[in-house]
N, C-alpha and C positions, 0 to 999 in steps of 0.2 A: 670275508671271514665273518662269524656268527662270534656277536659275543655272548660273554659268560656271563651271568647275573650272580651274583653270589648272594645270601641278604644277609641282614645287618643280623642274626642271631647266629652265624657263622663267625661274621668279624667277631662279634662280642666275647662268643664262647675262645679264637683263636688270642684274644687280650686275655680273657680270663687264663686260658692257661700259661700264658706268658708270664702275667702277672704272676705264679705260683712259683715257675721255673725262677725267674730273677729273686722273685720272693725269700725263697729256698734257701738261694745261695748267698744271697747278702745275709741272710740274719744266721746262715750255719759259719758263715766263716769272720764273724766279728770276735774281736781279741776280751776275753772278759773283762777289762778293764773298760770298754765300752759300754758294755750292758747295762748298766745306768743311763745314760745319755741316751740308748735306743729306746728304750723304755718310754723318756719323756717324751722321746718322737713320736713314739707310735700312741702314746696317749694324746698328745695333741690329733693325730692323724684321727682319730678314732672319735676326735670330740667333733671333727669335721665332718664325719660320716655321720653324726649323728643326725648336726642339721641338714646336711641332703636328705637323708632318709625322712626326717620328720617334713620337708617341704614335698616330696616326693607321695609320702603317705595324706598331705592337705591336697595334694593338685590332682591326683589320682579320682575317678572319677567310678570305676567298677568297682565291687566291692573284693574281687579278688587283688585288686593294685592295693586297695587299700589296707587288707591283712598282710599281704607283702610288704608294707611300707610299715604296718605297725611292730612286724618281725623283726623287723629290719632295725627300728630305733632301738627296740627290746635287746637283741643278739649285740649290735653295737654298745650300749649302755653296760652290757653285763663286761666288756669287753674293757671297756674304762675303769668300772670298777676291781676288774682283777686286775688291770694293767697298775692302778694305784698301788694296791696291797702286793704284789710282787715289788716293787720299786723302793715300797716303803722296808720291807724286808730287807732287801737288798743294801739299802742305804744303812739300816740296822746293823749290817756285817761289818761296816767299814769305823763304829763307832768304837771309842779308845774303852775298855771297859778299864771299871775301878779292882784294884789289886785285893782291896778289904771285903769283895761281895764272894769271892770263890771259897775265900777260907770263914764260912760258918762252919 
């Protein structure tokens, strides 16, 4: 029997979409009392990606890996910082407010 070569932009793309599918459905079906708590996860996740990307865009040797890796820190980065400012919002909801600030 002849085998099958599959290459590795195959596997990746078939993780990538996985990644999306399980993605999807963890973060569609969390109870909102969680959504705080995911938030920090995923800003931690996201602070992680940042430094693969930036090791990724020093080790990268073409200049196309290297705009790719510069993307990459950029898109991540921007990703952290809305991940903060929704969290910090969020946390804002949860705060007792004062009784004396409604009736001006």
């Amino acid at each position: 029997m002849e085998d099958i070569l599959i290459s590795d932009g195959i596997y990746n793309l078939i993780i990538f979409v996985l990644a999306i599918y399980v993605g999807y459905h963890v973060v569609w079906n969390v109870t909102p009392a969680l959504h705080t708590p995911l938030m920090a996860v995923t800003n931690a996740i996201s602070a992680i990606v940042i430094v693969g990307a930036m090791l990724a865009a020093a080790l990268t040797v073409t200049p196309a890996g290297k705009l790719m890796g510069t993307l990459a820190v950029a898109l991540a980065a921007v990703n952290v910082f809305g991940g903060f400012l929704v969290t910090r919002r969020m946390l804002e909801m949860f705060k007792k407010k004062n009784r004396h600030e409604g009736q001006k």
